[in-house]
N, C-alpha and C positions, 0 to 999 in steps of 0.2 A: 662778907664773910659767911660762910655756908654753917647753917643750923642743922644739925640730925634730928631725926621724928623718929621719935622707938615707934617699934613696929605695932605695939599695940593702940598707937594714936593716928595710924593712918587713914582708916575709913575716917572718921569723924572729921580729921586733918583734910582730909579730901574733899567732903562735905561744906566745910565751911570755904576752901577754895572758890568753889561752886557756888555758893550763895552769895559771894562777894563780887564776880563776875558782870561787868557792866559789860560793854562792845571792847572789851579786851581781845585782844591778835596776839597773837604767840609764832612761835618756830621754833622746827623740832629739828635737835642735831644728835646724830649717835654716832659714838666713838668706838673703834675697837680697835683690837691690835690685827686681825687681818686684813679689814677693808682701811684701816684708817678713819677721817672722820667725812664723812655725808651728812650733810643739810637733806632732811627727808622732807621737810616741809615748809614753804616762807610766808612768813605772814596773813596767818589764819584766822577768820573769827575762832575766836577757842568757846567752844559750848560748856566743855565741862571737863572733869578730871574727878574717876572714884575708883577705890579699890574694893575688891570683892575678895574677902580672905576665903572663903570656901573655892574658889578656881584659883586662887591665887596668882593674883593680874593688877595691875594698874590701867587702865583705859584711858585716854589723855584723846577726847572729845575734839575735833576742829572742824570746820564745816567742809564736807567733802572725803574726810579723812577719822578712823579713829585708829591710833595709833596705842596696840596693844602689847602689854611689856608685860610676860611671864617670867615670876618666879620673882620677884626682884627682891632684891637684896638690903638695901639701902636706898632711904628716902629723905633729902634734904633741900633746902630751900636758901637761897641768896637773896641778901636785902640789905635794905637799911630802914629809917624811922618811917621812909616814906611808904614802906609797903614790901610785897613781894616782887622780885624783878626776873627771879627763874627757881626752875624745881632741877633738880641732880637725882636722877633713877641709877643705880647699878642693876642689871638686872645678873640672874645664876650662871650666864656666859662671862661675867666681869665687863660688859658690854658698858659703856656710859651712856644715857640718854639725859639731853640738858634742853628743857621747856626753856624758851627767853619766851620773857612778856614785853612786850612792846612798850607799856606803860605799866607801874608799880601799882599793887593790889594792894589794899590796904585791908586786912581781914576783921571781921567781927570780930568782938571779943567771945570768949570760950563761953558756951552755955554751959 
């Protein structure tokens, strides 16, 4: 079931993604309503994932690829006890971009 992150907890949200990153692989699929959906990328070491509110972006880090989301709109995460298993970006096209994690990220607790 998908959890929303208001938007003022997304850097930090981001951050701690990131520092919970062992040899985690991801794949990036964006959905729209013109192209339909495309797998832009399979099974990636994932480096990292931060948002910069002053350009306002998401950067979703893979090795070989960074895969850069403006304006976005919504940011939510799929899981269960075990951890995180994907992120849900909207970005200001209403585009969907959906992170799968290969294996479930279990995050630190909030500092």
């Amino acid at each position: 079931m998908a959890q929303a992150i208001e938007r003022s907890d997304w850097e930090r949200y981001c951050e701690r993604i990131s520092e919970a990153l062992g040899a985690s692989d991801a794949e990036i699929e964006v959905a729209s309503l013109k192209l339909g959906r495309q797998v832009e990328t399979r099974w990636l070491p994932l480096i990292g994932i931060t948002y910069d509110p002053n350009d306002d972006i998401i950067d979703v880090a893979l090795e070989g690829v960074d895969h850069i989301i403006e304006h976005p709109q919504e940011l939510s995460v799929d899981g269960d006890a075990g951890g995180i298993t994907a992120l849900e970006i909207k970005d200001n096209d209403g585009n969907q971009h959906l992170v799968r994690l290969k294996d479930a990220l279990a995050l630190p607790a909030p500092r």
